[in-house]
MILOMI-988016 format. One line per field, with one value per residue (C-alpha): residue in three letters; residue number from 1; x, y, z. Coordinates in pm, whole numbers. Layout:
BEGIN
rest	(ALA_...)
nr	(NUM_...)
x	(X_...)
y	(Y_...)
z	(Z_...)
END
This chain:
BEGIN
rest	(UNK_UNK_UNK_UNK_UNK_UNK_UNK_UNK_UNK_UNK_UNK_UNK_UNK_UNK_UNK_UNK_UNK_UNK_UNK_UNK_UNK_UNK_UNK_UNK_UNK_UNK_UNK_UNK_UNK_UNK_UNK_UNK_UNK_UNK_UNK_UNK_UNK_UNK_UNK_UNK_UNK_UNK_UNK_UNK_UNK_UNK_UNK_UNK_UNK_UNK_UNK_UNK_UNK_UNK_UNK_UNK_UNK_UNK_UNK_UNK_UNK_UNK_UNK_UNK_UNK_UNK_UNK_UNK_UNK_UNK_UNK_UNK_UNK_UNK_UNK_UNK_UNK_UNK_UNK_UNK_UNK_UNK_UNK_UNK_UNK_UNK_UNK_UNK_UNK_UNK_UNK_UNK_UNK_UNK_UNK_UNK_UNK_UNK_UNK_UNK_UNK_UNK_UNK_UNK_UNK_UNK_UNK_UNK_UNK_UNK_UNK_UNK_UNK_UNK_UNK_UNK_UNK_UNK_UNK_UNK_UNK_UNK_UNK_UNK_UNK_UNK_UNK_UNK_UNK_UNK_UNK_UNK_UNK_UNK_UNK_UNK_UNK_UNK_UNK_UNK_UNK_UNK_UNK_UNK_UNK_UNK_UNK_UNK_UNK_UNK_UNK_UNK_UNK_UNK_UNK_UNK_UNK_UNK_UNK_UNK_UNK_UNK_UNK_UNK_UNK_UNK_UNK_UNK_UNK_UNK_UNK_UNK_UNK_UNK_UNK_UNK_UNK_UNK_UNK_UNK_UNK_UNK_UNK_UNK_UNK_UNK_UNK_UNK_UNK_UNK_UNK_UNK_UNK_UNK_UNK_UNK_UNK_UNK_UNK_UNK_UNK_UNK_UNK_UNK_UNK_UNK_UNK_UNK_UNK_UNK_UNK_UNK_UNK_UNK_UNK_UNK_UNK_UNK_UNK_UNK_UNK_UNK_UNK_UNK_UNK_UNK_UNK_UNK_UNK_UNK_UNK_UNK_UNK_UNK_UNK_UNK_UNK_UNK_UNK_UNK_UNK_UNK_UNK_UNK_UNK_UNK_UNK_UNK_UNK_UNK_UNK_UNK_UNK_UNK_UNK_UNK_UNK_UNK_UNK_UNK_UNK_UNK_UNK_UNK_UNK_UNK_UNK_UNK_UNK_UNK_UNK_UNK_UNK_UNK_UNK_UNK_UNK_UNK_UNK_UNK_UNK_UNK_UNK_UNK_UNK_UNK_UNK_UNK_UNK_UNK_UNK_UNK_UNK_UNK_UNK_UNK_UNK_UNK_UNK_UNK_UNK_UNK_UNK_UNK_UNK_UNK_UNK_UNK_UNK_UNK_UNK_UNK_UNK_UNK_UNK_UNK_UNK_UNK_UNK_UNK_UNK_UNK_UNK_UNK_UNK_UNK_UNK_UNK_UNK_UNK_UNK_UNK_UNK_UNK_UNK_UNK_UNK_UNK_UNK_UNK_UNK_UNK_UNK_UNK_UNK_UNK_UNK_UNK_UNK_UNK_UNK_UNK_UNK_UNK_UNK_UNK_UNK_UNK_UNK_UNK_UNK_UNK_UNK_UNK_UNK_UNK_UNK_UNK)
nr	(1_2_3_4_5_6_7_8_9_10_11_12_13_14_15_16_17_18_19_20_21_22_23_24_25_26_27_28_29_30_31_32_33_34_35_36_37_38_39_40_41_42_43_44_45_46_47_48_49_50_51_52_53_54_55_56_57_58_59_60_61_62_63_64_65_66_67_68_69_70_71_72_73_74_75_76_77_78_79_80_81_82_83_84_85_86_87_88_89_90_91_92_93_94_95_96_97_98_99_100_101_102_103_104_105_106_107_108_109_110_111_112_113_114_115_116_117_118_119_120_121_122_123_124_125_126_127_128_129_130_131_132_133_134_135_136_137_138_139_140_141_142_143_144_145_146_147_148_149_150_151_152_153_154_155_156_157_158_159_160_161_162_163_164_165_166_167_168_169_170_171_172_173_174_175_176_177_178_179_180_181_182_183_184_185_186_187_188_189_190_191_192_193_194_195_196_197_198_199_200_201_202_203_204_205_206_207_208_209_210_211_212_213_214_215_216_217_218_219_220_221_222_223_224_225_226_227_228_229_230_231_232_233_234_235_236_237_238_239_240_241_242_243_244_245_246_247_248_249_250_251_252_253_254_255_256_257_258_259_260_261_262_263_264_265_266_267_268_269_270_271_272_273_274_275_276_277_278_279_280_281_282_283_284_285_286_287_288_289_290_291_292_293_294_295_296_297_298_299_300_301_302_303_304_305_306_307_308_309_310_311_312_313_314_315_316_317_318_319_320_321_322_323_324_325_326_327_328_329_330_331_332_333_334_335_336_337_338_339_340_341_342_343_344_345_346_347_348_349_350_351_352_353_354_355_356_357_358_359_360_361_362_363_364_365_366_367_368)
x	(-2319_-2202_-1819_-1866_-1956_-1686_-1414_-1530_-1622_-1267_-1086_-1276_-1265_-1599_-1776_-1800_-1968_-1613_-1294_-1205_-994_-713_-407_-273_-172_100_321_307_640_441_134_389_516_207_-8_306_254_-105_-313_-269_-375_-675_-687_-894_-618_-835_-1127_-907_-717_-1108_-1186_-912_-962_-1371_-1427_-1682_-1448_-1679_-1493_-1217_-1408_-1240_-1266_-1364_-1150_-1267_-1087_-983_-692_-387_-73_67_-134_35_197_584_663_769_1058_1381_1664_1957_1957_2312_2424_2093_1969_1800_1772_1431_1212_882_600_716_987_1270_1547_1651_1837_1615_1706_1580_1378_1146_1020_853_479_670_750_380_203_351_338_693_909_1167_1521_1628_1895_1782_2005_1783_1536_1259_1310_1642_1612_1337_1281_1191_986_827_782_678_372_218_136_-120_-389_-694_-949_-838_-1179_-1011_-912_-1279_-1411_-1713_-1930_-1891_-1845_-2110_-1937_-2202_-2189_-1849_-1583_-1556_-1192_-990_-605_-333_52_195_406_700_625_560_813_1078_903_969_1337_1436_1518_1849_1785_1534_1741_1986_1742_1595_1959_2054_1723_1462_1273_1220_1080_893_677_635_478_253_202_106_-80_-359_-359_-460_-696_-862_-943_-1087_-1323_-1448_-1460_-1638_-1930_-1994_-1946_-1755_-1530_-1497_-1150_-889_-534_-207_96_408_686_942_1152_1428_1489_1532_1434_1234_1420_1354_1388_1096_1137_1146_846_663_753_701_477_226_27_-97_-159_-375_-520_-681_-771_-948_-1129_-1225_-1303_-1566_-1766_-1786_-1502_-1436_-1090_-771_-495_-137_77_485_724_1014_1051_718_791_894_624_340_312_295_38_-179_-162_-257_-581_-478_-622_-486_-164_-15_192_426_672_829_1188_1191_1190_837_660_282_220_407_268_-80_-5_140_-124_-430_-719_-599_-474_-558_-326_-388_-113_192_196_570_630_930_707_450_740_862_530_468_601_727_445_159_436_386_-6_-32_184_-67_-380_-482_-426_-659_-907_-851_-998_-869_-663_-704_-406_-265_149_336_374_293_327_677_772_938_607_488_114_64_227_-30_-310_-227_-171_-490_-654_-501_-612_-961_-958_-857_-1053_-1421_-1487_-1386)
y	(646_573_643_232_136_387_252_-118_24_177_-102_-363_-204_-144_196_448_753_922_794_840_1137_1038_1222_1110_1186_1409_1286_1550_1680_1738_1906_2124_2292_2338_2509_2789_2779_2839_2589_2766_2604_2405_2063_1918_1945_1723_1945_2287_2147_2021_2377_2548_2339_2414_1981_1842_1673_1328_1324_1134_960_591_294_270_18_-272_-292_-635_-655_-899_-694_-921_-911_-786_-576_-494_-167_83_296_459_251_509_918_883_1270_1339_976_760_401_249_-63_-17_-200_-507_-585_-449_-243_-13_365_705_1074_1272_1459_1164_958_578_667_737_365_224_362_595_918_1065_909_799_621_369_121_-153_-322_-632_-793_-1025_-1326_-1451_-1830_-2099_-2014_-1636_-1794_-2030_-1745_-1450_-1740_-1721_-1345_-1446_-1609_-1560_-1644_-1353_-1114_-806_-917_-798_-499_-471_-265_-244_75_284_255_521_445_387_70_-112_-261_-480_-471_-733_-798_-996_-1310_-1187_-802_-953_-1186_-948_-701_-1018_-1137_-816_-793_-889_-1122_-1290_-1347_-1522_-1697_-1793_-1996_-2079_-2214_-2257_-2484_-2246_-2015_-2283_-2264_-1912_-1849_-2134_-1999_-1645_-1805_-1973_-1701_-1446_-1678_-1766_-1411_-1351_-1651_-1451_-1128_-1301_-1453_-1087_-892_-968_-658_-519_-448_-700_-484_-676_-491_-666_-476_-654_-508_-298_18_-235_-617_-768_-895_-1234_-1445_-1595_-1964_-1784_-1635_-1902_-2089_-1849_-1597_-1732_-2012_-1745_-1466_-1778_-1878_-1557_-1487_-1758_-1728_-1360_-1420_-1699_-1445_-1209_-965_-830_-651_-789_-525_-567_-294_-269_-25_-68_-229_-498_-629_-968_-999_-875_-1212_-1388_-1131_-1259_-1630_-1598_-1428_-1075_-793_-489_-333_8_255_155_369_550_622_228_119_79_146_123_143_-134_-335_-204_-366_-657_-809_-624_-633_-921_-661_-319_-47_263_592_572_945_1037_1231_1368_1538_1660_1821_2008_2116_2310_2166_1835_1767_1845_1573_1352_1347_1358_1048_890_987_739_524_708_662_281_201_-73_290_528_763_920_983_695_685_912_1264_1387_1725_1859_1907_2270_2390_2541_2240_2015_2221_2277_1866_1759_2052_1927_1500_1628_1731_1423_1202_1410_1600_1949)
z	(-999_-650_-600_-508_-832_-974_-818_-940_-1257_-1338_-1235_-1382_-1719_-1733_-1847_-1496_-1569_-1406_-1261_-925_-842_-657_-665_-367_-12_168_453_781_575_273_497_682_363_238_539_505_130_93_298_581_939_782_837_537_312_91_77_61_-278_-415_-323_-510_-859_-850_-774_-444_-229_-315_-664_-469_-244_-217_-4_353_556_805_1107_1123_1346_1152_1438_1688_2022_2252_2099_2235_2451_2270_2402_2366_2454_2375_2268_2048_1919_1705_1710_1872_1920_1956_2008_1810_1891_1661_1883_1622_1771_1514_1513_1376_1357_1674_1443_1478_1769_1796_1669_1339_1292_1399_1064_780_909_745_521_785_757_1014_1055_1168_1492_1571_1478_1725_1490_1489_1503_1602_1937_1881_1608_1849_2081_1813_1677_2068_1939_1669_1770_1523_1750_1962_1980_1923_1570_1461_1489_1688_1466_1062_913_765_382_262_-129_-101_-149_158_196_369_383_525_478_210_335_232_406_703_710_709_995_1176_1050_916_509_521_850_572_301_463_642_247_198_550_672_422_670_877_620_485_860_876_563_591_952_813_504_735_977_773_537_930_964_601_658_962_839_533_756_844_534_228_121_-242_-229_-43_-16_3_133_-18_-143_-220_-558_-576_-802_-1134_-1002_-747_-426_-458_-729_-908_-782_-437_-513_-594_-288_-15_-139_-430_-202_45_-265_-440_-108_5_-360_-415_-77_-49_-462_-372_-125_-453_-382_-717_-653_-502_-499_-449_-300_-390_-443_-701_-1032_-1060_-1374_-1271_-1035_-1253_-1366_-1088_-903_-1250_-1207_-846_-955_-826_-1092_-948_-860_-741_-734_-1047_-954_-1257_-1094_-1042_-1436_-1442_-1778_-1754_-2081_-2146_-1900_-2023_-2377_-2252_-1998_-2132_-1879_-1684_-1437_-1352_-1211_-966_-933_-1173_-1197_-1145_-806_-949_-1232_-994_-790_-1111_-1228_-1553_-1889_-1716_-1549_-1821_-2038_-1797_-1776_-2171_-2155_-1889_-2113_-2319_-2041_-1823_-2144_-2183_-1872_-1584_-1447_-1155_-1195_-861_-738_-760_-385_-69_-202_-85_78_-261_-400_-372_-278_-603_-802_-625_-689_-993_-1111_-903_-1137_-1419_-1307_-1231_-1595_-1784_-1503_-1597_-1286_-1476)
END
């Protein structure tokens, strides 16, 4: 079986002859601990841990993105505005002026490298006329919003991923700028995600003439540690026409898997993710509320899940974290589940406790 139709397979509840092994990534944090732990200086941390638990590295391989382009074009400067004690203050290239330790510089905020706190100072959408402005950024005829070659997927998933509305509303607002915005000017809200709805739905219908993907990633994240951030009326308004939308559209071309990506307590949004004909979700944190077997009872094999493996138990190792997988078990055996950490894999988790839980997934997944 191809890891492909694995992947598809696992999440579609259907019979694979394996499940993906996917325990999940490190942050340069994580990777630093663990080259003076044991890694050492090699760089295929991947294929050093496959090494160590007797697995080929293949056993995890996953999907292969497309390159379409969704980022503003341009782009803003990035720079350091200020050097404050041990911080600075920064513009990253989405125009938001926001304060970072000196540990850390701007390439941190263009993709997750390190887990890195900011406060954020302002934001590039503050009323209609930086809207009016910040729109002039997205055009989706621009040619450099498709790749120029496809990848070579080689038996694996090919993917696709793009923000949610209500992600990439607040990159432009800011969170709290956006809330406020939700009760003060609703109109204006109103515009942008209908603006961000078509835009992105513009550049599937491209992409789609060219290939159609298997997997279609949304990037949302919007709850908290115990409910979501906006309410479910909210929701509905400004967030469940484009999820439908790009469904339905990337669903027509035969993609079998739409995914939806956010951290914190997903309960109230689980619902919603279903009606708008998404069937996956990840990472169901456990620290956030989140009980997958629950949710597994509750919604059956409408949707699938992927990680939900508690970082905190990985990070303790031993007794807590074989608990923790024997909990996850029948799960893994139920099918519509690819297990993995419920988030990037953070710097408290040891070499040995990594190798020793990807040892121990590999097991209940069938590679060992």
């Amino acid at each position: 079986m191809t890891p492909r139709e694995r992947y598809i397979r696992t999440l579609r509840f259907q019979q694979p002859d394996r499940i993906p092994l996917m325990p999940g990534g490190p942050r340069r944090s994580t990777l630093q601990r663990w080259s003076r732990e044991g890694l050492g200086d090699r760089a295929d941390w991947w294929g050093a841990v496959c090494q160590a638990v007797g697995v080929e590295p293949a056993a995890g391989a996953g999907p292969v993105g497309v390159a379409m382009n969704s980022r503003m074009i341009p782009q803003f400067e990035e720079k350091v505005l200020e050097h404050r004690g041990s911080h600075l203050v920064v513009q990253d290239w989405k125009g938001n002026v926001c304060e970072i330790s000196d540990a850390f510089d701007v390439s941190y905020l263009r993709n997750a490298i390190d887990f890195v706190t900011r406060r954020w100072i302002r934001c590039p959408v503050e009323s209609r006329d930086d809207w009016e402005r910040m729109k002039a950024r997205y055009d989706p005829d621009d040619p450099a919003r498709m790749p120029d070659t496809l990848p070579d997927a080689d038996g694996r998933p090919l993917a696709v991923g793009v923000n949610g509305p209500f992600w990439q509303m607040r990159e432009w607002c800011g969170f709290e700028g956006l809330c406020m915005m939700m009760i003060d000017d609703p109109g204006l809200v109103d515009d942008m995600a209908s603006f961000w709805c078509g835009f992105v739905a513009s550049l599937l219908e491209r992409l789609c003439e060219r290939v159609v993907p298997d997997v279609l990633f949304i990037s949302e994240d919007m709850a908290y540690k115990v409910k979501a951030m906006i309410s479910p009326a909210m929701t509905r308004r400004w967030c469940l026409p484009s999820w439908r939308r790009w469904t339905d559209l990337v669903m027509a071309g035969g993609c079998p898997l739409v995914d939806m990506d956010s951290d914190g307590f997903v309960g109230e949004l689980i619902p919603l993710w279903i009606e708008a004909g998404i069937n996956v979700c990840d990472p169901i944190e456990v620290a956030a509320g989140n009980d997958l077997a629950a949710y597994c009872r509750q919604y059956g094999r409408s949707i699938a899940y992927r990680m939900g493996v508690d970082k905190r138990a990985i990070a303790a190792g031993g007794a807590v974290l074989a608990a923790e997988l024997d909990r996850l078990a029948p799960l893994i055996r139920a099918g519509g589940y690819i297990p993995g950490c419920d988030h990037g894999v953070p710097s408290d988790v040891s070499w040995d406790n990594f190798v020793d839980y990807t040892g121990r997934l590999a097991e209940l997944t069938g590679w060992r």
